[in-house]
C-alpha positions as CSV (number, residue, x, y, z in Angstrom):
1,X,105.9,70.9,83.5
2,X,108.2,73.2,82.1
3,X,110.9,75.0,84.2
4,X,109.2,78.4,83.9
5,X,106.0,76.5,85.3
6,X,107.8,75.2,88.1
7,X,109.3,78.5,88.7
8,X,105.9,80.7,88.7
9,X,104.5,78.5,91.7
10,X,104.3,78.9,95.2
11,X,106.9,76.9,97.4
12,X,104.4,77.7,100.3
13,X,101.3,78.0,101.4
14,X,100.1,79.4,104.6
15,X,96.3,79.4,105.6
16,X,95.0,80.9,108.3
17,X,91.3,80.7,110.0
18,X,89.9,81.4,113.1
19,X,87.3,78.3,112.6
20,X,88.4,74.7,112.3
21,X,85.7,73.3,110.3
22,X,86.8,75.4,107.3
23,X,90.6,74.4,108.1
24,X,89.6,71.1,107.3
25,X,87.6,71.6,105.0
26,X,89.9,73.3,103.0
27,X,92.9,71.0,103.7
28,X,90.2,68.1,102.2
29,X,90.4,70.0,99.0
30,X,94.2,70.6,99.0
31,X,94.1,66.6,99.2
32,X,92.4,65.8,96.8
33,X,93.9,68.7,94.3
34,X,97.6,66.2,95.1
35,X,99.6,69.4,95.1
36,X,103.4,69.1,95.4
37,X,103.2,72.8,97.3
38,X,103.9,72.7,101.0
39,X,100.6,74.2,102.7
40,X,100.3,74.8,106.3
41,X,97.2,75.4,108.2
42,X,97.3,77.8,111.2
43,X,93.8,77.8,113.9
44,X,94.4,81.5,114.8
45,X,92.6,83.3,117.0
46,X,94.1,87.0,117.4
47,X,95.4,89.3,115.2
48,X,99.2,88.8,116.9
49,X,98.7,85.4,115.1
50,X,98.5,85.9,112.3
51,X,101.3,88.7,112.8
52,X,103.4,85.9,114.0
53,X,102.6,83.9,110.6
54,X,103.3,87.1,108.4
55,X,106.4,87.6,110.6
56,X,107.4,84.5,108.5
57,X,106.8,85.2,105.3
58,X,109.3,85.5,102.3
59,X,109.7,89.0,100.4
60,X,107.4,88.8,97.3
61,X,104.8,86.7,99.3
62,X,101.4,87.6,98.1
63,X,99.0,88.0,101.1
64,X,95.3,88.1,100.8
65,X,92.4,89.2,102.9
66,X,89.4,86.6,102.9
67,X,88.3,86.9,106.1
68,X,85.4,89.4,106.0
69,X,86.6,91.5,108.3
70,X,86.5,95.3,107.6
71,X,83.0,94.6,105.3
72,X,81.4,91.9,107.5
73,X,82.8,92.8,111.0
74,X,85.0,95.4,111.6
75,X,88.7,95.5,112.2
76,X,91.4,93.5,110.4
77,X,93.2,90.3,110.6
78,X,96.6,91.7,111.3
79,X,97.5,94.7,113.8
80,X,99.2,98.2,113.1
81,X,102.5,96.1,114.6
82,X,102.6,93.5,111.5
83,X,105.2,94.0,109.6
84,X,104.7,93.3,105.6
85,X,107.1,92.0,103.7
86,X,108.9,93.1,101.2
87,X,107.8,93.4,98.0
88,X,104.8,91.6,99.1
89,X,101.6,91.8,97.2
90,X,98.6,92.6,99.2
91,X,95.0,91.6,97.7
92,X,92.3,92.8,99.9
93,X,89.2,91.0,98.8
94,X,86.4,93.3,100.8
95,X,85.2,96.3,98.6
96,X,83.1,97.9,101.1
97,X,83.1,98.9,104.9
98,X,86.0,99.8,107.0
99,X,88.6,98.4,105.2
100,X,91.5,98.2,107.8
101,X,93.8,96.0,106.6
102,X,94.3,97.8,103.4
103,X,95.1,101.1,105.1
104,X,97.1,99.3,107.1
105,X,99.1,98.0,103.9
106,X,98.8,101.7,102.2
107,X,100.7,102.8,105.3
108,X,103.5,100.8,104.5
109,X,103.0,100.9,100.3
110,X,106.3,103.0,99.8
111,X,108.7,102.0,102.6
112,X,108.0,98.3,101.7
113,X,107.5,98.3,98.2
114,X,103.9,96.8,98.0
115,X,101.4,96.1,95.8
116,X,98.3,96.8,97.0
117,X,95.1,94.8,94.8
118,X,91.8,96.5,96.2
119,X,88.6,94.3,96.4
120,X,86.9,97.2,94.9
121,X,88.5,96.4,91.8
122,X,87.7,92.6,92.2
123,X,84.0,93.9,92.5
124,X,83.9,95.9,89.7
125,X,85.4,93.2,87.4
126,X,83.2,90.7,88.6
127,X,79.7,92.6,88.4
128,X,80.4,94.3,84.9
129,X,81.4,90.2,83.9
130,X,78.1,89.5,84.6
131,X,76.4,92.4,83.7
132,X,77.8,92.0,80.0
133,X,76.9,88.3,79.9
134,X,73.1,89.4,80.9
135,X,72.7,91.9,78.3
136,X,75.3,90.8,75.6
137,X,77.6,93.3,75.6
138,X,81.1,93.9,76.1
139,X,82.1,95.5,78.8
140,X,86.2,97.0,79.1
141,X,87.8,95.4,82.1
142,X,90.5,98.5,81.9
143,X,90.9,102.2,80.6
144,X,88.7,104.8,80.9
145,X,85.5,103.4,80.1
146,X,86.3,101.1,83.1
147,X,87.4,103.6,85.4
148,X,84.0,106.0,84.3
149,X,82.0,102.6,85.2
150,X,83.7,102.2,88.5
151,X,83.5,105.6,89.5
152,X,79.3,105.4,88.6
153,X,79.0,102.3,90.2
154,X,80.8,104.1,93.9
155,X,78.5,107.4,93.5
156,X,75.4,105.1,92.8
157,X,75.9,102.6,95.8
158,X,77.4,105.3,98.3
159,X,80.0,102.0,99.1
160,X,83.0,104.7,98.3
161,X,83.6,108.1,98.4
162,X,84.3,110.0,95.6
């Protein structure tokens, strides 16, 4: 592994789940991947948990929502009271519903530097993949074109507003 490699990886690894069967489940695949990257797993069961985690996070720490909440459930992992970090890069996975957690990180965009990744996007990439692959075509997955197909797609499925 070449020094750039070693520098491009995570020295951490947080997870955090609400449900211990997938805590172990994922820790069996960590085991079996025989990573050298420290990985903690947190049970949590409140938002002010996983506060507490974020709390401890480095600036630059890329934080992603998996959890469902704000498209299956409402509400949001963290609380108004968590504080981002700096720099951090925030990759909220829902595309649709009330999506909490990523207001909550556009709220603090500026004064903390972040960069927000919105599961819309993640959505649109992923369905135009396919779509392309089904009919044989090639579909952009940036510029214009993309952005005239994502705004299609939000108008057509009433998911966001215009």
């Amino acid at each position: 592994m070449t020094m750039l490699e070693e520098q491009d990886r995570p020295r951490n690894l947080f997870i955090a789940d609400r449900d211990p069967v997938r805590l172990d489940h994922i820790r069996e695949i960590h085991a079996k991947a025989k990573t050298t990257i420290a990985v903690s797993y947190h049970l949590v069961k409140s938002a002010d948990e996983n506060d507490a985690i974020i709390a401890k996070l480095a600036a630059g720490s890329l934080i992603v929502n998996a959890t469902g909440l704000g498209k299956d459930a409402p509400g949001s992992p963290i609380t108004d009271a968590a504080l981002l970090p700096e720099q951090a890069i925030i990759w909220e996975l829902n595309y649709r519903g009330d999506l909490v957690f990523l207001d909550q990180a556009k709220a603090q965009h500026a004064a903390r530097h972040l960069q927000i990744e919105d599961g819309w996007i993640y959505f649109i990439h992923g369905w135009t993949q396919v779509i392309g692959e089904v009919f044989d075509v090639t579909i952009p997955t940036e510029g214009l074109v993309f952005d005239e197909i994502s705004k299609i797609a939000a108008h057509a499925s009433g998911i966001r507003p215009q």
